[in-house]
PyMOL commands that place a pseudoatom at each C-alpha (Angstrom):
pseudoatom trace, name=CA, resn=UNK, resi=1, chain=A, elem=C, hetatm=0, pos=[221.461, 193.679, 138.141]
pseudoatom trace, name=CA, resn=UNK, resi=2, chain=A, elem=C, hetatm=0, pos=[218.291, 191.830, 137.054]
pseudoatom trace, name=CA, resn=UNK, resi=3, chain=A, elem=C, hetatm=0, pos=[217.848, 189.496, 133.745]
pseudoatom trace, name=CA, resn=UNK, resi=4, chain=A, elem=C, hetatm=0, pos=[214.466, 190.408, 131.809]
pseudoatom trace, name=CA, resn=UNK, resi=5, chain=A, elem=C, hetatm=0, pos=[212.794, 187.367, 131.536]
pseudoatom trace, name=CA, resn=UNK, resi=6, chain=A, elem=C, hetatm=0, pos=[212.869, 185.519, 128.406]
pseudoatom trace, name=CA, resn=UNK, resi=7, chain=A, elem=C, hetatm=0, pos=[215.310, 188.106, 126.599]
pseudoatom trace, name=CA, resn=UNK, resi=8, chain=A, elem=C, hetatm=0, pos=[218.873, 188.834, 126.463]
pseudoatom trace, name=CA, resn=UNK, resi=9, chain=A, elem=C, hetatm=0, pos=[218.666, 192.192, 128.014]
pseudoatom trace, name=CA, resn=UNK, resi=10, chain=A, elem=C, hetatm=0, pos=[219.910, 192.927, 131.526]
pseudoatom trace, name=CA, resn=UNK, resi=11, chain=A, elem=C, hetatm=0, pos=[218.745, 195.608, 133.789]
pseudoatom trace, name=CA, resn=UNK, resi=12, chain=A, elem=C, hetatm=0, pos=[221.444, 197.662, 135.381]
pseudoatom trace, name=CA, resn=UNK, resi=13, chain=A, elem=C, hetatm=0, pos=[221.762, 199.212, 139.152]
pseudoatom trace, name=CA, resn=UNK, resi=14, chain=A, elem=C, hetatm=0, pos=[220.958, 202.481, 137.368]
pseudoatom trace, name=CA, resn=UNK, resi=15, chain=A, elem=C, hetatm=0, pos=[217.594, 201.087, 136.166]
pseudoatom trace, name=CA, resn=UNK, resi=16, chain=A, elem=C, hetatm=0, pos=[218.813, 200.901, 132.219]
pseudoatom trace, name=CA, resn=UNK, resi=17, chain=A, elem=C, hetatm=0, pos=[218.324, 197.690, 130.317]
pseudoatom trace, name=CA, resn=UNK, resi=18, chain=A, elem=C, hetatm=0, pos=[221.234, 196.789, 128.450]
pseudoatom trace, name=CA, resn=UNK, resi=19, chain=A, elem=C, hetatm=0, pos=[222.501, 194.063, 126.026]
pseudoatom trace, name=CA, resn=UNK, resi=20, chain=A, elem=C, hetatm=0, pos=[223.392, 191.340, 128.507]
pseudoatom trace, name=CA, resn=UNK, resi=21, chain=A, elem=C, hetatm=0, pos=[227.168, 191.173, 127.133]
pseudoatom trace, name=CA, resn=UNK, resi=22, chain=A, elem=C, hetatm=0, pos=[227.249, 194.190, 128.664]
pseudoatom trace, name=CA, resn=UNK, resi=23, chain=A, elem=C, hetatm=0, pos=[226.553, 193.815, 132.521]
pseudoatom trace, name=CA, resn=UNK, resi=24, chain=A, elem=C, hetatm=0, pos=[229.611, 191.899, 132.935]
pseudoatom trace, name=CA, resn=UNK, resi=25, chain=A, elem=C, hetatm=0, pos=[232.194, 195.119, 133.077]
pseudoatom trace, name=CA, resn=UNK, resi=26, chain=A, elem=C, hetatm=0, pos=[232.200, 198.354, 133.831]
pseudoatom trace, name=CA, resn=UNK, resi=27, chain=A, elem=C, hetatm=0, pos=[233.905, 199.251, 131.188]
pseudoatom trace, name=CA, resn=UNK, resi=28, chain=A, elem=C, hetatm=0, pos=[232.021, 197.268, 128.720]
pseudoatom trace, name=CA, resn=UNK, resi=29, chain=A, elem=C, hetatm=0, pos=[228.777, 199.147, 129.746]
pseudoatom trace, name=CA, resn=UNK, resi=30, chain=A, elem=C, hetatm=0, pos=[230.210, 202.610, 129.101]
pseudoatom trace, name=CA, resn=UNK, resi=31, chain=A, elem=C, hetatm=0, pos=[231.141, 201.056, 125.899]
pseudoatom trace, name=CA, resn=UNK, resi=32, chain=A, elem=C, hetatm=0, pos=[228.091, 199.847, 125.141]
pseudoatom trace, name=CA, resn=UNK, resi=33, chain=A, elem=C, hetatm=0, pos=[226.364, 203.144, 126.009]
pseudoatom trace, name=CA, resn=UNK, resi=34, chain=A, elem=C, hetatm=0, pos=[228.666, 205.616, 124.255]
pseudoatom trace, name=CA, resn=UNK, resi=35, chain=A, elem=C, hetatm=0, pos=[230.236, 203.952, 121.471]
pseudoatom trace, name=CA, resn=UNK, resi=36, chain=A, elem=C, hetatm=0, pos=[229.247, 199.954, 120.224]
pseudoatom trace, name=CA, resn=UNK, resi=37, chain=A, elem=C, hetatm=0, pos=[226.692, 200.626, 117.535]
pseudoatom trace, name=CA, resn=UNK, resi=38, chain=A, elem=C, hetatm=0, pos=[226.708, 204.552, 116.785]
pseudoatom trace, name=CA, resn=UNK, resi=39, chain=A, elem=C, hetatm=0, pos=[227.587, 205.017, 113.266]
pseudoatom trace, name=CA, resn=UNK, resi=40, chain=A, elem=C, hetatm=0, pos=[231.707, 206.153, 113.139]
pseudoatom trace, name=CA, resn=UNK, resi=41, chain=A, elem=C, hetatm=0, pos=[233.045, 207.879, 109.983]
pseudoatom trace, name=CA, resn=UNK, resi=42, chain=A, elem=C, hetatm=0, pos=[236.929, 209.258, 109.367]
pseudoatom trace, name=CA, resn=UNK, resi=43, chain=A, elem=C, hetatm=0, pos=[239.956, 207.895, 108.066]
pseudoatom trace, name=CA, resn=UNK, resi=44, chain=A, elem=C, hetatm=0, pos=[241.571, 208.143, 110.861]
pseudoatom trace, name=CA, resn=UNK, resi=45, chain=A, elem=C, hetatm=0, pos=[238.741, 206.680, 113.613]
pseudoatom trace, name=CA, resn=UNK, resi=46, chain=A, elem=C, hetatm=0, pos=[238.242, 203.526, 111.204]
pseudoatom trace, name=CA, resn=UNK, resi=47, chain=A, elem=C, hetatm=0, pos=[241.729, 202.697, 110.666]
pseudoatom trace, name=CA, resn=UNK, resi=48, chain=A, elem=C, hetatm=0, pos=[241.964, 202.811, 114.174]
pseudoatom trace, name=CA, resn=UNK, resi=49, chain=A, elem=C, hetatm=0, pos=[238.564, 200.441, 114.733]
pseudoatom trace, name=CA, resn=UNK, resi=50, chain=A, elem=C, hetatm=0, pos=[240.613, 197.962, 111.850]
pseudoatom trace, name=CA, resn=UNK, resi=51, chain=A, elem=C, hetatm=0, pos=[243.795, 197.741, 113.869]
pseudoatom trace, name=CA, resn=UNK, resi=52, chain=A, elem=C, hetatm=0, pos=[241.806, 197.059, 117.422]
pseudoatom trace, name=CA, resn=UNK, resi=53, chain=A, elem=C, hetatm=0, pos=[239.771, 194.138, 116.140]
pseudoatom trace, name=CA, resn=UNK, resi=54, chain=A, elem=C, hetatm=0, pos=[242.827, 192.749, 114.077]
pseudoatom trace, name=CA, resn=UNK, resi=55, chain=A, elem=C, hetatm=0, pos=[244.182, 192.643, 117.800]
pseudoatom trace, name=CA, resn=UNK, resi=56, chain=A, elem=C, hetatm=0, pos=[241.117, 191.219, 119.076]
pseudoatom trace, name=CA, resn=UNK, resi=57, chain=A, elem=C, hetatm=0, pos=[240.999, 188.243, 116.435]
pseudoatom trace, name=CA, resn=UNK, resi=58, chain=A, elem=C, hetatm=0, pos=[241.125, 184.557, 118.536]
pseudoatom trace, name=CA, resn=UNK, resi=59, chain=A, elem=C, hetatm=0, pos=[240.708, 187.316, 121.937]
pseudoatom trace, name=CA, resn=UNK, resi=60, chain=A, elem=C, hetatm=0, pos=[237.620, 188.745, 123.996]
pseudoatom trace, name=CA, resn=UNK, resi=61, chain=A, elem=C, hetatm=0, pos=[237.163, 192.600, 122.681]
pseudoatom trace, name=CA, resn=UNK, resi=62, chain=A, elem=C, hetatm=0, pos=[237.309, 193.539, 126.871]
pseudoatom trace, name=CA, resn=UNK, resi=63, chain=A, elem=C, hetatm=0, pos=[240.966, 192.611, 126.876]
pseudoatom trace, name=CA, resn=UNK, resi=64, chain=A, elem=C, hetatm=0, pos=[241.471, 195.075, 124.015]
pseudoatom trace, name=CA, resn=UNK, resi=65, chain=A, elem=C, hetatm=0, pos=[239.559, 197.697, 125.191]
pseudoatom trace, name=CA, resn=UNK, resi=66, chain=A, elem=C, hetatm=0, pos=[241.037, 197.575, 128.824]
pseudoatom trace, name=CA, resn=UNK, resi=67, chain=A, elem=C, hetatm=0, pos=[244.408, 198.226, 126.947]
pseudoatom trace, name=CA, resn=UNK, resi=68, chain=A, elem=C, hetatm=0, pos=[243.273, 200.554, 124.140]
pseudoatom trace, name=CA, resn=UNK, resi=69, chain=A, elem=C, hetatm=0, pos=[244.718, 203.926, 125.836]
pseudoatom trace, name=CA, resn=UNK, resi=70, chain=A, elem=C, hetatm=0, pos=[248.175, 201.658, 125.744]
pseudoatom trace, name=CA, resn=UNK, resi=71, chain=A, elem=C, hetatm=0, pos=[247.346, 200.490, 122.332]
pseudoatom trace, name=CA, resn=UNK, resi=72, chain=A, elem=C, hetatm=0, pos=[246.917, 204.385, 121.302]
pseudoatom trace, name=CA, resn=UNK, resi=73, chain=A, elem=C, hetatm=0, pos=[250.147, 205.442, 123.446]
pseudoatom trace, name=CA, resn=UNK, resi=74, chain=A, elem=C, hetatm=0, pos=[252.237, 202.549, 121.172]
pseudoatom trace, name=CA, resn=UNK, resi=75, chain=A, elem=C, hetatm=0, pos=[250.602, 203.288, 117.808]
pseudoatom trace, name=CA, resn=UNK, resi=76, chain=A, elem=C, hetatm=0, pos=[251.012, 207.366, 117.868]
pseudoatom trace, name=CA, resn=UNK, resi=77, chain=A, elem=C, hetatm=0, pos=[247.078, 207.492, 119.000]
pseudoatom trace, name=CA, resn=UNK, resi=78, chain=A, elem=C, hetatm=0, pos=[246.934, 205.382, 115.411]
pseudoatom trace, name=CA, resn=UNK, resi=79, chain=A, elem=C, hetatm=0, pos=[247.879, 208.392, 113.288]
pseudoatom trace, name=CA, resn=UNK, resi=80, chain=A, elem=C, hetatm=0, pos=[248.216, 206.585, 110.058]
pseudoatom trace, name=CA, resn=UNK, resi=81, chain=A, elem=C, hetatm=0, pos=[251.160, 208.654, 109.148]
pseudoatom trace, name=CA, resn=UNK, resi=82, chain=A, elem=C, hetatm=0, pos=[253.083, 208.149, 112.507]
pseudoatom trace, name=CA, resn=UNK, resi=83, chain=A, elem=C, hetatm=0, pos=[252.438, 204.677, 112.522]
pseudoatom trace, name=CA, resn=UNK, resi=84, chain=A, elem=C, hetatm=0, pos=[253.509, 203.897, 108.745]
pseudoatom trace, name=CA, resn=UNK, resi=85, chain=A, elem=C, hetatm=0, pos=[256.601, 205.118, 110.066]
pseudoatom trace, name=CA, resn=UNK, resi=86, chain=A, elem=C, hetatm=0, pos=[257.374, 202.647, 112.346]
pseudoatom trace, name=CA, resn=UNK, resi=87, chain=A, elem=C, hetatm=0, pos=[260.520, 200.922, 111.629]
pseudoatom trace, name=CA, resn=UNK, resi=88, chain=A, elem=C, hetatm=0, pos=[261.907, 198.019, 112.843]
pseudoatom trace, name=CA, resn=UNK, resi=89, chain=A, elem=C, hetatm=0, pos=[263.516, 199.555, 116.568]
pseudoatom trace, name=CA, resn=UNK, resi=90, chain=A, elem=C, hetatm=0, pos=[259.238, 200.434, 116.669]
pseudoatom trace, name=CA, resn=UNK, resi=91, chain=A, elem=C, hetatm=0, pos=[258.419, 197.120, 116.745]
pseudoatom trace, name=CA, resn=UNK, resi=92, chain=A, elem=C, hetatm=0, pos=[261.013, 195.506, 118.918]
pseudoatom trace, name=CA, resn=UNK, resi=93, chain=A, elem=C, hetatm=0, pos=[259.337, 198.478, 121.672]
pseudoatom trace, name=CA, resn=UNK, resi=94, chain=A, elem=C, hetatm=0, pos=[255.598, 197.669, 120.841]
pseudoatom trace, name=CA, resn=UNK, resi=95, chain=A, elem=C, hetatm=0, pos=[256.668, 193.606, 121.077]
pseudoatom trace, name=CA, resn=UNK, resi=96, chain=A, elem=C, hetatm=0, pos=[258.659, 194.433, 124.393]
pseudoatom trace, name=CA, resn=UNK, resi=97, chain=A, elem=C, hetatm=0, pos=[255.528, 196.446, 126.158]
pseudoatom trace, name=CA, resn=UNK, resi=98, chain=A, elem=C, hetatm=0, pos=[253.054, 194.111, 127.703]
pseudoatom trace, name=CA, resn=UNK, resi=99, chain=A, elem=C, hetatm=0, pos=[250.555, 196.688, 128.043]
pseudoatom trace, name=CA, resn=UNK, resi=100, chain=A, elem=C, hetatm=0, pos=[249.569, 195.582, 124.427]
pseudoatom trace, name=CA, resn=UNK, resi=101, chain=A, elem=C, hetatm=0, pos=[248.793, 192.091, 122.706]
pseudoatom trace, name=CA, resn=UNK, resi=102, chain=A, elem=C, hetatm=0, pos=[252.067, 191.249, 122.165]
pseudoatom trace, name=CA, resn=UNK, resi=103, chain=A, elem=C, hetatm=0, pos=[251.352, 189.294, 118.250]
pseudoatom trace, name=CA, resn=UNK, resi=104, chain=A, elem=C, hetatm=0, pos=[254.647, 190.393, 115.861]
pseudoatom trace, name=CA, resn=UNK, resi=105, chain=A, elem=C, hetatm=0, pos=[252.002, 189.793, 112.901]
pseudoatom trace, name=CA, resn=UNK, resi=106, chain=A, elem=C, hetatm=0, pos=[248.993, 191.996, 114.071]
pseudoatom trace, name=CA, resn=UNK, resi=107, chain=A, elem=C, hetatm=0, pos=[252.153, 194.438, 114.788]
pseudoatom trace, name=CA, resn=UNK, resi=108, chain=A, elem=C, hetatm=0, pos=[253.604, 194.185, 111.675]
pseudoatom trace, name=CA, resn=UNK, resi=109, chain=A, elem=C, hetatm=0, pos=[249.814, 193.963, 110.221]
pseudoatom trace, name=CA, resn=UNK, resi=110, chain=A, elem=C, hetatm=0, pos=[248.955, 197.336, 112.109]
pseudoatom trace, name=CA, resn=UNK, resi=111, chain=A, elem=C, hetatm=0, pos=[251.873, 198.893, 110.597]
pseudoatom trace, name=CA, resn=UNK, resi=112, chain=A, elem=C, hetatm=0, pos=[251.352, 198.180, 106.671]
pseudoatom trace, name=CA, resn=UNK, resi=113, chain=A, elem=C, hetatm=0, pos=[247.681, 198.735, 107.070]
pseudoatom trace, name=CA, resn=UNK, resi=114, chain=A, elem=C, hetatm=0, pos=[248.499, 202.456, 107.659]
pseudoatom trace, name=CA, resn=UNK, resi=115, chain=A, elem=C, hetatm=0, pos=[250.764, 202.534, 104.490]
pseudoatom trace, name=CA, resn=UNK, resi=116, chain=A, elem=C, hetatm=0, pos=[247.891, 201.378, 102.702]
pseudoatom trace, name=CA, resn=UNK, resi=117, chain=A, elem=C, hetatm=0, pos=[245.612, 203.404, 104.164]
pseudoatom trace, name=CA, resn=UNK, resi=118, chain=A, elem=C, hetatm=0, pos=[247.900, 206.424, 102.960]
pseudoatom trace, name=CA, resn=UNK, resi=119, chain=A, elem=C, hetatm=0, pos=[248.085, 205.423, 99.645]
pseudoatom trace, name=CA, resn=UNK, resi=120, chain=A, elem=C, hetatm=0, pos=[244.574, 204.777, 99.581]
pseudoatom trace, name=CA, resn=UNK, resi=121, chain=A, elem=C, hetatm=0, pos=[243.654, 208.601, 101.104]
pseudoatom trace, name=CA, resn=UNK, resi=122, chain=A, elem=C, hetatm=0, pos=[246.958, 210.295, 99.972]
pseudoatom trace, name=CA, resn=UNK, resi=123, chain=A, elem=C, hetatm=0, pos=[244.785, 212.069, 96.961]
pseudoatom trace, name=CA, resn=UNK, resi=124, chain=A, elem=C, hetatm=0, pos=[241.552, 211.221, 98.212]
pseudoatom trace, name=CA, resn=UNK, resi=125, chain=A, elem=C, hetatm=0, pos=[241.006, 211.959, 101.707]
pseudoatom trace, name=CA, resn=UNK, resi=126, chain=A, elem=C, hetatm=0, pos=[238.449, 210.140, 103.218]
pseudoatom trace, name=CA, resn=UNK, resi=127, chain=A, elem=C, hetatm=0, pos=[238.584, 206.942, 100.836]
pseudoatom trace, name=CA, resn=UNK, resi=128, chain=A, elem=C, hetatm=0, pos=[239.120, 204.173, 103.663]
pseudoatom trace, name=CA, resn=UNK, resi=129, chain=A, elem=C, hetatm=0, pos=[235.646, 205.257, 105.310]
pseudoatom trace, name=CA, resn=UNK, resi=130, chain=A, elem=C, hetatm=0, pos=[233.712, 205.603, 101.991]
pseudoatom trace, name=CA, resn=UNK, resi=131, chain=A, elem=C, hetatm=0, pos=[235.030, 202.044, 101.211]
pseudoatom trace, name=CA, resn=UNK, resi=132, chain=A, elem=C, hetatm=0, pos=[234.830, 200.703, 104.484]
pseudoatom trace, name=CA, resn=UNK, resi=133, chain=A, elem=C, hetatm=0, pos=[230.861, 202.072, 104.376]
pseudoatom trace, name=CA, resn=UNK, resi=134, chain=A, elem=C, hetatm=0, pos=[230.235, 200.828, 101.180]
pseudoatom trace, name=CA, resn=UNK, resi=135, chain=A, elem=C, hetatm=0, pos=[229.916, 196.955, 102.331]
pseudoatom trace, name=CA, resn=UNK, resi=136, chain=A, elem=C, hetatm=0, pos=[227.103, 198.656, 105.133]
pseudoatom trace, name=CA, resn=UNK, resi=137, chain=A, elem=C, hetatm=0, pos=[224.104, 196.530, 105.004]
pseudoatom trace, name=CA, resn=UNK, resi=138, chain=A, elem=C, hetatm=0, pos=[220.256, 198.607, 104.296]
pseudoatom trace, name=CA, resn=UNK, resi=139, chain=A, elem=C, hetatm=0, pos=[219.133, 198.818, 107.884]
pseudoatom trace, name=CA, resn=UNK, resi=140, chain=A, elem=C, hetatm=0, pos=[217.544, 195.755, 109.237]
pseudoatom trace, name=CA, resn=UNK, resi=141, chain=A, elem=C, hetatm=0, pos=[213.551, 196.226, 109.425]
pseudoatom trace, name=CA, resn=UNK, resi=142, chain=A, elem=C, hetatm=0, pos=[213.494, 194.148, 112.519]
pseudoatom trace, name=CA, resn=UNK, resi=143, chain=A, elem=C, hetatm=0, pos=[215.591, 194.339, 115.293]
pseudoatom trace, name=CA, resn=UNK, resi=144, chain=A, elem=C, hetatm=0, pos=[217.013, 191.049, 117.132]
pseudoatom trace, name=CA, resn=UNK, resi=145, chain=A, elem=C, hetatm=0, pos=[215.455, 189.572, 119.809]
pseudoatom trace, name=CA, resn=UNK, resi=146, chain=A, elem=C, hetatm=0, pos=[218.187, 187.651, 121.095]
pseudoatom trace, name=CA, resn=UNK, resi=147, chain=A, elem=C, hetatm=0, pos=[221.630, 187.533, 120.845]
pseudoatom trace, name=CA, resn=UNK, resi=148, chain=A, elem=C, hetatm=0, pos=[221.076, 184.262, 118.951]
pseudoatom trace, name=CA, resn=UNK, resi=149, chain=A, elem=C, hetatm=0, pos=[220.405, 185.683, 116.399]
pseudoatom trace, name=CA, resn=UNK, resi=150, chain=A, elem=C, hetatm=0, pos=[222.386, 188.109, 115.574]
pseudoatom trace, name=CA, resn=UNK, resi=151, chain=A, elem=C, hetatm=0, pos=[225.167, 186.152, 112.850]
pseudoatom trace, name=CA, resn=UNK, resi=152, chain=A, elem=C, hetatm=0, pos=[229.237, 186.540, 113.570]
pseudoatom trace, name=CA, resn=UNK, resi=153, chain=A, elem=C, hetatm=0, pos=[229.467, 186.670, 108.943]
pseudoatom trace, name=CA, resn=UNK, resi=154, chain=A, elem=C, hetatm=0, pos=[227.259, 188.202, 107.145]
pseudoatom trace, name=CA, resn=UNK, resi=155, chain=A, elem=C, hetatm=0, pos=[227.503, 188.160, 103.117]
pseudoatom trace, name=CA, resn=UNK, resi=156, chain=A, elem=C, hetatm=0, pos=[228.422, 192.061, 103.557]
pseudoatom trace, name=CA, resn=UNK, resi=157, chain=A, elem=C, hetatm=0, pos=[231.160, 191.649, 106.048]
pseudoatom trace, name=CA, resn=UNK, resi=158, chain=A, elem=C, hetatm=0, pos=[232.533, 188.557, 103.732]
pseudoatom trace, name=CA, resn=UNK, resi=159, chain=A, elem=C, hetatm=0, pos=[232.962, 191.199, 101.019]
pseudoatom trace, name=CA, resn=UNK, resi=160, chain=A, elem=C, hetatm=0, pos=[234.878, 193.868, 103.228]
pseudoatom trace, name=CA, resn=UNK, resi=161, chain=A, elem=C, hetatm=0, pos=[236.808, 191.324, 104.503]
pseudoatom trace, name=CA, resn=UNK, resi=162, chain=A, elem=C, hetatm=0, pos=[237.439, 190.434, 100.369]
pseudoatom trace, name=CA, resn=UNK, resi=163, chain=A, elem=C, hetatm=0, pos=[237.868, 193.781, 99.590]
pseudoatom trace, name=CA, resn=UNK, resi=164, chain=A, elem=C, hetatm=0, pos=[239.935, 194.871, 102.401]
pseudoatom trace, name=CA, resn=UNK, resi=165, chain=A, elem=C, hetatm=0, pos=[242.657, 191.684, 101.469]
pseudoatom trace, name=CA, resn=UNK, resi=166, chain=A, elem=C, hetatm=0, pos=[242.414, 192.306, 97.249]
pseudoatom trace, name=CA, resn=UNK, resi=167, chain=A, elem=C, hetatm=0, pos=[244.094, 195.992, 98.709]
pseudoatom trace, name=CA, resn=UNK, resi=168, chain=A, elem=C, hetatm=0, pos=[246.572, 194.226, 100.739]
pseudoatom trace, name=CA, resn=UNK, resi=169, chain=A, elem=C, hetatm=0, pos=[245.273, 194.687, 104.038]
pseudoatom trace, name=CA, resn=UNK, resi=170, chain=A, elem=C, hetatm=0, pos=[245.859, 192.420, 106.951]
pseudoatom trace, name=CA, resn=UNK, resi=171, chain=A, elem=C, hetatm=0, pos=[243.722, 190.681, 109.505]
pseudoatom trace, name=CA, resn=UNK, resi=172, chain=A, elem=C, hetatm=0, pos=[240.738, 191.582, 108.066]
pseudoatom trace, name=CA, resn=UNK, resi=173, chain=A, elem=C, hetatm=0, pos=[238.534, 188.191, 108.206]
pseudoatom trace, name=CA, resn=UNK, resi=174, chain=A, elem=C, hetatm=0, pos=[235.144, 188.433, 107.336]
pseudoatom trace, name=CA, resn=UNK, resi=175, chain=A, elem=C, hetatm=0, pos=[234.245, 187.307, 111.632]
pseudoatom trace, name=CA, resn=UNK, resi=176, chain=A, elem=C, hetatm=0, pos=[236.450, 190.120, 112.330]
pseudoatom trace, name=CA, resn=UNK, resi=177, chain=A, elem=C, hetatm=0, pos=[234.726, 192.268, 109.746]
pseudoatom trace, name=CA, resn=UNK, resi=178, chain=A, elem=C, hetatm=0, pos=[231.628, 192.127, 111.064]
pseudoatom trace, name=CA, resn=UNK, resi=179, chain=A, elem=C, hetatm=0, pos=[232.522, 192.879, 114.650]
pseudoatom trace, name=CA, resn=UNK, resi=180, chain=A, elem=C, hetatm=0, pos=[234.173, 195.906, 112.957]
pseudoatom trace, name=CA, resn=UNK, resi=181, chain=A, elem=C, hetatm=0, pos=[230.575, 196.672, 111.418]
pseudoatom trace, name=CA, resn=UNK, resi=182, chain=A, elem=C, hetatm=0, pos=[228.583, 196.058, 114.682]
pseudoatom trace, name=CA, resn=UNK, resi=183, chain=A, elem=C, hetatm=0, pos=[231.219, 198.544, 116.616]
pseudoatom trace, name=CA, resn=UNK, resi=184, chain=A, elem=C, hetatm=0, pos=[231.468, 201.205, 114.041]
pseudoatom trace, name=CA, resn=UNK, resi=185, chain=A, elem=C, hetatm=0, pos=[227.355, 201.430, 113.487]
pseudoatom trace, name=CA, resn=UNK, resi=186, chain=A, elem=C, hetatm=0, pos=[227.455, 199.764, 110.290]
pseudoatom trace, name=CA, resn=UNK, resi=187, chain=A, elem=C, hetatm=0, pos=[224.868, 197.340, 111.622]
pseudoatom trace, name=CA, resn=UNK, resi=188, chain=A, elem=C, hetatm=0, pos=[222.865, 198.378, 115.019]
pseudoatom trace, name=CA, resn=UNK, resi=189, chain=A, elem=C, hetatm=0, pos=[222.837, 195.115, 117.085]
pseudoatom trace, name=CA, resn=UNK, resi=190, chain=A, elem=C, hetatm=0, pos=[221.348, 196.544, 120.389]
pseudoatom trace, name=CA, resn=UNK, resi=191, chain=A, elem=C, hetatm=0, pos=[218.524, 193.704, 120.945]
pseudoatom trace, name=CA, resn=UNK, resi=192, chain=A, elem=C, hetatm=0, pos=[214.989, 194.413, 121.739]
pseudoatom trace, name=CA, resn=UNK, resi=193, chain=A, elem=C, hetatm=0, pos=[214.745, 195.959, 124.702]
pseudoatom trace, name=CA, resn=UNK, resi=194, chain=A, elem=C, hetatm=0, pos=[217.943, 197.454, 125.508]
pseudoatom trace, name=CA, resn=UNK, resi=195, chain=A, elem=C, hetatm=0, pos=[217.764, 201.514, 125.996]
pseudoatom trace, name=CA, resn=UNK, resi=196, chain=A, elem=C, hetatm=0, pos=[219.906, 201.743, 122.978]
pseudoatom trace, name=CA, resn=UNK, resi=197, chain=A, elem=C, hetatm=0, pos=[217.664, 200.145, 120.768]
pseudoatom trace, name=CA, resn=UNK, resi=198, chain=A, elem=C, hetatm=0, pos=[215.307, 202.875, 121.190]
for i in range(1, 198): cmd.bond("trace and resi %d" % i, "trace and resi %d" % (i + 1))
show_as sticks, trace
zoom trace
């Protein structure tokens, strides 16, 4: 692997420049390639992308997504319906299996965000992404140059995060929020010279 000089862009054995968070992990770079910063609608898909970064808050987003097929096993591949079922036996498994991030509150968080998310698409099916899109920034005219500058709260993801908690959700900050919005395409963060941003 070879940094580009001057930029935050990392050129891979396979000859792709990439964002250089990404060189670190094989993993991360399929990640990076495939799904960080490609535009994800669905119920469904984005209550799943809420409950992973609630996990991730105060943790590096690897650790999550090296235990996201676990994360999907515990939470009934995040069904919203399944997991709003979860009693109190549910937990006590999901805080007993250290394949996951074993936090009783981002649990218990995970678990009355999909009630929520029911009532919220029970007669309107597809509300959580059409709200979830609606804080979606106009796309930027410039893309970022460095890492540096690309901010961890924007005024957008501030507002989710607001809107998100008025509804009841949990652990939903606006940081949090806007790492939801970079992973779900809401805001394409690929710097200057990485293959994606082209």
């Amino acid at each position: 692997m070879n940094a580009v000089a001057g930029s935050d862009v990392i050129v891979g054995d396979d000859g792709r420049a990439r964002c250089r968070w990404a060189a670190s992990d094989a993993e991360y770079q399929r990640y990076h390639d495939e799904e960080w910063g490609r535009p994800l609608h669905g119920d469904r898909p984005l209550y799943e992308k809420l409950s992973l970064e609630g996990f991730q808050a105060g943790l590096s987003w690897i650790t999550i997504l090296r235990r996201r097929p676990a994360f999907r096993e515990v939470f009934h591949d995040f069904d919203p319906q399944k997991v709003a079922a979860m009693d109190d036996d549910d937990v006590e498994r999901a805080m007993a299996d250290p394949r996951i991030i074993r936090n009783r509150a981002k649990v218990l968080a995970t678990i009355k965000n999909a009630r929520l998310t029911l009532e919220l698409t029970r007669d309107h099916p597809g509300a959580l992404d059409e709200l979830m899109w609606s804080f979606a920034p106009p796309p930027r005219k410039k893309r970022p140059t460095s890492m540096s500058l690309i901010p961890a709260v924007t005024d957008e993801s501030t507002a989710m995060s607001k809107g998100l908690r008025a509804l009841g959700f949990g652990f939903v900050g606006p940081t949090t929020m806007y790492a939801l919005m970079q992973s779900a395409g809401m805001v394409d963060d690929h710097v200057q010279g990485c293959w994606r941003a082209e």
